[in-house]
N, C-alpha and C positions, 0 to 999 in steps of 0.2 A: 450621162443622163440615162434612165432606169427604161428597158426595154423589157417583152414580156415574153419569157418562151413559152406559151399555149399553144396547142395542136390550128393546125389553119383552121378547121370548122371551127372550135369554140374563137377565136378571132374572128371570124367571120361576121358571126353571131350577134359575139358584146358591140361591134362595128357597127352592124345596121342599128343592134339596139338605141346606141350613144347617138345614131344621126339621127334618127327617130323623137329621139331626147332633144338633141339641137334644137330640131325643123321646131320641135312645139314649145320647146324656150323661145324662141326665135318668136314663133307666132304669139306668144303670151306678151311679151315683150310690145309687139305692135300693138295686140286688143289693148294694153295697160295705157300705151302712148293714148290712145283713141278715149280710154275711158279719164284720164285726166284732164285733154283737150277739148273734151265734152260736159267737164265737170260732172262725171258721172260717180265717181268712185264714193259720193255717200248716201247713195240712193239706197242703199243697203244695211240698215243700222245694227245686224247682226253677227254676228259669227258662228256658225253652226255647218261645220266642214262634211258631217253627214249628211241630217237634215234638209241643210241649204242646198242640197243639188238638185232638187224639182224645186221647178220657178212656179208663179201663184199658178192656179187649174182654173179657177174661176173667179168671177167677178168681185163674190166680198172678199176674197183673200187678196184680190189685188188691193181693193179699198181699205184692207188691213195695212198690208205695206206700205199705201198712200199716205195712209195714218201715221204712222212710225215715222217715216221723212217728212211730214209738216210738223213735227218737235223738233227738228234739227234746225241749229243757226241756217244754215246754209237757206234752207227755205221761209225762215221769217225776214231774213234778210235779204235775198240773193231770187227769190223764186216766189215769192209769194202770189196765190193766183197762179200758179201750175196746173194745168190738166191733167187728168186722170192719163191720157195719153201721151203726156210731153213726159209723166213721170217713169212709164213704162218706157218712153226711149233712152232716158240715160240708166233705168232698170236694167235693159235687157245687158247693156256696155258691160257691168260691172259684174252681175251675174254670170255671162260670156267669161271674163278674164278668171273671174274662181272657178269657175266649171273646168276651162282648161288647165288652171292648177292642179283640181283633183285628177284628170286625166293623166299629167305628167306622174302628179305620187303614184297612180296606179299601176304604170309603166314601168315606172321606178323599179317598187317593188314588187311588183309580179317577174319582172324580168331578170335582177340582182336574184331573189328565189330558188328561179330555175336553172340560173348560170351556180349557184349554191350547190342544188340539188346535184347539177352533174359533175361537179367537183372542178369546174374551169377557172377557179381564184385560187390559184397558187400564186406563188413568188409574190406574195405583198398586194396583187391586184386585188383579192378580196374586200381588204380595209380601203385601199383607194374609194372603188365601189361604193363599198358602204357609205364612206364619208361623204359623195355625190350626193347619194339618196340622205342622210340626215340635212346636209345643207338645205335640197329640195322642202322639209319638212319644216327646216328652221327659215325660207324663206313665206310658209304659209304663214308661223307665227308674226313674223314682221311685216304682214299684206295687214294683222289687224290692229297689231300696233301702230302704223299707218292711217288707218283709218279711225280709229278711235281716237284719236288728235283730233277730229272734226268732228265729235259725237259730244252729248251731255253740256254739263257748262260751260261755253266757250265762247270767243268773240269770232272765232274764224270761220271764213265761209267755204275752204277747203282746207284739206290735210296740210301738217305740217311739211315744209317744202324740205326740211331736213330728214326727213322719215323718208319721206317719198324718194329724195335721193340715196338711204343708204337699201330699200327696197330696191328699187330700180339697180344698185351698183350691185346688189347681191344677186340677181339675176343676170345680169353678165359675168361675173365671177363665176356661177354655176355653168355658164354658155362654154368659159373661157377653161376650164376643167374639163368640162368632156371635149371639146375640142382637143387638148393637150393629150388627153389617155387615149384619144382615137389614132392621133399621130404615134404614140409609144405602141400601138397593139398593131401597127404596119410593120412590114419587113425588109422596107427600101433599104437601101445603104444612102449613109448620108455624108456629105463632105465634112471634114473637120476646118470652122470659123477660121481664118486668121487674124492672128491680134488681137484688137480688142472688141472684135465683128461681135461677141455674146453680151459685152457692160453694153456698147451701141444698140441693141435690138433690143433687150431684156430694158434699156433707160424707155426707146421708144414705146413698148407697151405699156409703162408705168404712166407714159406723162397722157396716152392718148386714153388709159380707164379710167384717168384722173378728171382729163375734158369730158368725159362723158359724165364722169359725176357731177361735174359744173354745169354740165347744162340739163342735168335733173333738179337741180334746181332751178333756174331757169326757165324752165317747161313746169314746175311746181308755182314760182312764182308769178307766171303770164308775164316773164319781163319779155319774152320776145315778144312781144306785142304793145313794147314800149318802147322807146329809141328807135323808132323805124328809119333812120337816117342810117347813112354809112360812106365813106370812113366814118365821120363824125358821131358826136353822140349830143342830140339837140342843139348841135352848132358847137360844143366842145373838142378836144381832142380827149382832155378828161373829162370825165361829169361832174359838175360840181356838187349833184347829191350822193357821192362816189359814199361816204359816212353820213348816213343820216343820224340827225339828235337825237330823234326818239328811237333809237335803234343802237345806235352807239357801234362796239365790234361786232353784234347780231347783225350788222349791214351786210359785213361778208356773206351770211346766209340767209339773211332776210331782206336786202334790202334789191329791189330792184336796177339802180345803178350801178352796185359792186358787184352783181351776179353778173350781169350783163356783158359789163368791161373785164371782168376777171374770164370771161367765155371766150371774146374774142381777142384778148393778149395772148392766150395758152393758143387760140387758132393759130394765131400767126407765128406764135412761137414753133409750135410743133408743124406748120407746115414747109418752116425753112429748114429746120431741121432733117425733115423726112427727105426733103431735097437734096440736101448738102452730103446724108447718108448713102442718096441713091447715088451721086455724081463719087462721093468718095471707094466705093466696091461699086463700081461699076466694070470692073476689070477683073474681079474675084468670082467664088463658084456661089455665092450668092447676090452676086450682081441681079438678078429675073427678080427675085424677092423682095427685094431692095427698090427696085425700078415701079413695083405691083401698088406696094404700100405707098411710095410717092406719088404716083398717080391717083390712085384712090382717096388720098388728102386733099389733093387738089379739088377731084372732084365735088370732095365734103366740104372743103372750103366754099367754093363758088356758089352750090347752093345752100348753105349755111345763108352767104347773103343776099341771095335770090329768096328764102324766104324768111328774112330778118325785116328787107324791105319792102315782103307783103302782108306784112304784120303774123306770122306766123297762121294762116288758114290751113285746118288739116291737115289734107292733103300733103300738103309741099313741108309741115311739120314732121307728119309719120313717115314719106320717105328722107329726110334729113335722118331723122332717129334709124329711121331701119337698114342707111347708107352707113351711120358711123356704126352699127353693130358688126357689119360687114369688114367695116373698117379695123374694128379690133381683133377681129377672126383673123384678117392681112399679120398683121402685128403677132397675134400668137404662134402661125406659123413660122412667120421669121425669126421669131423667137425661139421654136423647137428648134427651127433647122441650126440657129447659132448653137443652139444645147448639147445636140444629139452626137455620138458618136457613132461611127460606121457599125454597122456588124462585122464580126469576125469571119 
């Protein structure tokens, strides 16, 4: 696995930069959780990534913006009879979450620039880099392709829950990259895996970005704030509106029951897994990594259902979501450490 030889300062550098990067993926990630939860995300009926970074100044520009969201489905259906003030509250959510997008591009590239300028992208880091920062750029385009699923003629009262979840999966891919290039621009020496310690870590980060994509849908469609029972599901073991008629195979991703149960089979799946991983190299030099991640499931487990059966309120939603990011960050480590080979 591809290590970087750069001078310890320019390491240093792109290091804080990339955690810097993190922390505000990271924080975008929650404002986005909050601006869905709040059904905020189309209180904003435009796209203007320049423009749109001063929010209204005064009073008719607010009543302009007011204006533009009482044409939305959302508020003939969903809001009608909104105040001026209820609308500024899910305003500010949404405007919050793009304002720290532009902040992240800005970082991006001001930063990628001056690591350029000083010539610290050699051996292949450059293009890595780069490719960071277009992803960032390619995930603004899909914040309005997203959003515009709930704009114009339409029956829905928020974004489609397939958009939202490959938005939301793209921002953990981007978390899940700079994490990876912060690990390679270290200089530890690392154990070499035994066996098949790299297919077992490399399968467990696949299946746990996979649950998180499930439950962006999930969180798109308010199904956690339906089935509030557990184990059960309204008195089933399966639901029997697991395929709805009007939905057909869109149940997979539209339908509330299939989102739901396909959320918590992959929980269970991947929590025995994570177990069975930690108890199997428990004796290996990645036994601590192995033990971190199963713990940490556990944890995402338990309150998964602690707030499943509070019908999913805030709070106990955003850290569910900001526990399993945490969770996949476990996962990508363990995954370098199975990757990496020692230095020489």
């Amino acid at each position: 696995m591809t290590t970087y030889t750069i001078s310890p300062v320019a390491a240093r550098w792109i290091r804080a930069w990339l955690i810097l990067l993190g922390l505000m993926v990271y924080g975008t990630i929650l404002v986005g959780g909050a601006t869905r939860l709040t059904d905020s995300g189309l209180s904003i009926t435009e796209w203007q990534p320049l423009k749109g970074a001063l929010p209204p100044m005064d009073t008719a520009t607010w009543l302009s913006e007011f204006e533009k969201y009482r044409e939305t489905t959302q508020y003939k259906l969903q809001n009608t009879g909104m105040t001026l003030s209820e609308f500024q509250f899910i305003y500010w959510w949404e405007w919050a979450h793009r304002q720290l997008g532009r902040f992240i591009g800005l970082v991006a590239v001001v930063g990628f620039a001056v690591f350029a300028a000083r010539r610290w992208l050699g051996n292949g880091l450059g293009w890595k880099l780069l490719g960071l920062v277009a992803l960032g750029g390619l995930q603004g385009a899909i914040g309005w392709w997203m959003v515009s699923s709930g704009m114009g003629d339409t029956d829905r009262v928020s974004v489609a829950p397939y958009r939202l979840m490959t938005h939301f999966s793209l921002a953990l891919l981007i978390l899940c990259v700079i994490g990876w290039l912060w690990l390679s621009l270290g200089r530890d020496a690392r154990t070499p895996a035994p066996g098949r310690t790299r297919q077992v870590a490399i399968g467990l980060l696949v299946l746990i970005f996979v649950q998180m994509a499930a439950g962006a849908l999930v969180a798109g469609l308010d199904a956690g704030r339906t089935y509030n029972d557990w184990p059960l599901m309204a008195g089933e073991l399966f639901p029997g509106q697991y395929i709805q008629s009007d939905l057909g195979l869109r149940s997979f991703f539209e339908g509330r029951a299939a989102t739901q149960f396909n959320h918590r089979f992959m929980a269970y799946t991947l929590w025995a897994i994570s177990l069975l991983a930690a108890w199997r190299y428990r004796f290996t030099p990645l036994a601590r990594p192995f033990a971190v991640l199963a713990g940490l499931v556990s944890v995402q487990a338990f309150w998964g259902i602690l707030t499943l059966l509070n019908a999913a309120p805030l709070t106990l939603a955003l850290v569910h979501q900001g526990l399993g990011v945490i969770v996949t960050l476990a996962a990508v480590y363990l995954a370098w450490r199975a990757s990496v080979r020692p230095n020489p």
